[in-house]
C-alpha positions in Angstrom: 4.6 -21.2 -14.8 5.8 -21.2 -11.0 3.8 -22.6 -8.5 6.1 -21.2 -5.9 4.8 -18.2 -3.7 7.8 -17.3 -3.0 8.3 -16.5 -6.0 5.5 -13.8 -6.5 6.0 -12.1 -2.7 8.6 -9.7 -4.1 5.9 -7.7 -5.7 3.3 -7.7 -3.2 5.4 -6.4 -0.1 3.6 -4.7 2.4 0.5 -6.7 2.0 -1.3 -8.6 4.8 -1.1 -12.3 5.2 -1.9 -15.2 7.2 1.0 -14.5 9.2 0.7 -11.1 9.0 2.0 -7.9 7.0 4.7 -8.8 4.5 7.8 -6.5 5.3 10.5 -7.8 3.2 12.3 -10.7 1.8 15.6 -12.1 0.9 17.3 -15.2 -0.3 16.5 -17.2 2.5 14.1 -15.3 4.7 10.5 -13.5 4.9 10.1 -11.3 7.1 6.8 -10.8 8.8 5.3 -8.6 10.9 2.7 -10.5 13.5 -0.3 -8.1 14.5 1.3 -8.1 18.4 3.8 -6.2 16.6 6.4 -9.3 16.4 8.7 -9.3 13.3 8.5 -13.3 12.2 11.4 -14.7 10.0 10.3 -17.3 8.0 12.5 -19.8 6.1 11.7 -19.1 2.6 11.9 -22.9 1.1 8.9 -23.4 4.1 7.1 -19.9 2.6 5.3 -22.2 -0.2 3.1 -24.7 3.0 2.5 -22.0 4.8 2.2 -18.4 3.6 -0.3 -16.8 1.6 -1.3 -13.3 0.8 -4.3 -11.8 1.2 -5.0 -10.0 -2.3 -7.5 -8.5 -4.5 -9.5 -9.7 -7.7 -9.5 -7.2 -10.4 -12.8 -7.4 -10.5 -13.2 -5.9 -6.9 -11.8 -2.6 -7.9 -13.8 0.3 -6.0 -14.9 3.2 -9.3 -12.1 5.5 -7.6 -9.6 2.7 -8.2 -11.5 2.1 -11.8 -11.1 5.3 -12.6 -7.2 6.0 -11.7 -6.4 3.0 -13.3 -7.6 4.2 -16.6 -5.9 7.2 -16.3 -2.7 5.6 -15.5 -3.4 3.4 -18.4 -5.3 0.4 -19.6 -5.8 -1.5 -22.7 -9.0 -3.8 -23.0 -9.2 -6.0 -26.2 -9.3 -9.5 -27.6 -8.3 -12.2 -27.8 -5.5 -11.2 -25.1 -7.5 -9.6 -22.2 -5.8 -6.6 -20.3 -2.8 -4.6 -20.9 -1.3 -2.3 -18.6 0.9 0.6 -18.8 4.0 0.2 -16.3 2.3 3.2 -14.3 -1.2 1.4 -14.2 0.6 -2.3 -13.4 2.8 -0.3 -10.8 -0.8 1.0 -9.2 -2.6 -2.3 -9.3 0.5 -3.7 -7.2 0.0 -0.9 -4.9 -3.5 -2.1 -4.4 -1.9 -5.7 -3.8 -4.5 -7.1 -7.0 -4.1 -10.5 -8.2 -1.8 -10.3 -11.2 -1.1 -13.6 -11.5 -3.9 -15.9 -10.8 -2.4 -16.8 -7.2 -5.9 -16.5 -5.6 -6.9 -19.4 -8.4 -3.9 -21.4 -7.8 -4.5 -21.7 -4.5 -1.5 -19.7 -3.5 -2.7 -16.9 -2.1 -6.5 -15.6 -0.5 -9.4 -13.6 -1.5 -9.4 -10.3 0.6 -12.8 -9.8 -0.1 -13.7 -13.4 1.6 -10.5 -12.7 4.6 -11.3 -10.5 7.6 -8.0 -9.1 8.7 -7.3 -6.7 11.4 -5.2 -3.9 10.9 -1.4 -4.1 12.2 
């Protein structure tokens, strides 16, 4: 697997990060918007040293969130874990939830542990 953020931002646009809210990306740029209000362009091949989204652990799902996500569909079992409907993986990307183990890698940060203020 990709140790490449860049790789990964695509499905977390419009989360926060330590450059501020991600607005959109494209084969050689991110753009960022700075909490002055400043849209940032940053090179994406330099995205991996210094940009990393702020996200949330599964685990840190509120009961509302719980709750909709088994409605939109969720599969607990062994030995495999999770499984997701496309509805219910669409919502926990909407939520900006660690799918991927970033937060573990090292490639992105715990919002729970980040105090951000709002753009």
């Amino acid at each position: 697997m990709s140790k490449k953020i860049a790789e990964y931002l695509p499905f977390y646009l419009g989360c926060n990060t330590n450059k501020g809210k991600l607005l959109g990306m494209n084969q050689q740029v991110i753009f960022i918007q700075s909490a002055p209000g400043n849209i940032i362009e940053e090179d994406i091949e330099k995205a991996d040293f210094f940009i990393k989204p702020f996200l949330k652990k599964r685990h840190d799902l509120s009961n509302e969130e719980s709750s909709k996500l088994i409605e939109k569909g969720i599969n607990i079992g062994r030995p495999k874990g999770y499984s997701f409907s496309p509805d219910a993986f669409l919502y926990l990307l909407s939520l900006h939830v660690d799918l991927f183990n970033l937060i573990e890698k090292g490639l992105a940060l715990d919002i729970a542990m980040v105090k951000t203020e709002p753009l």
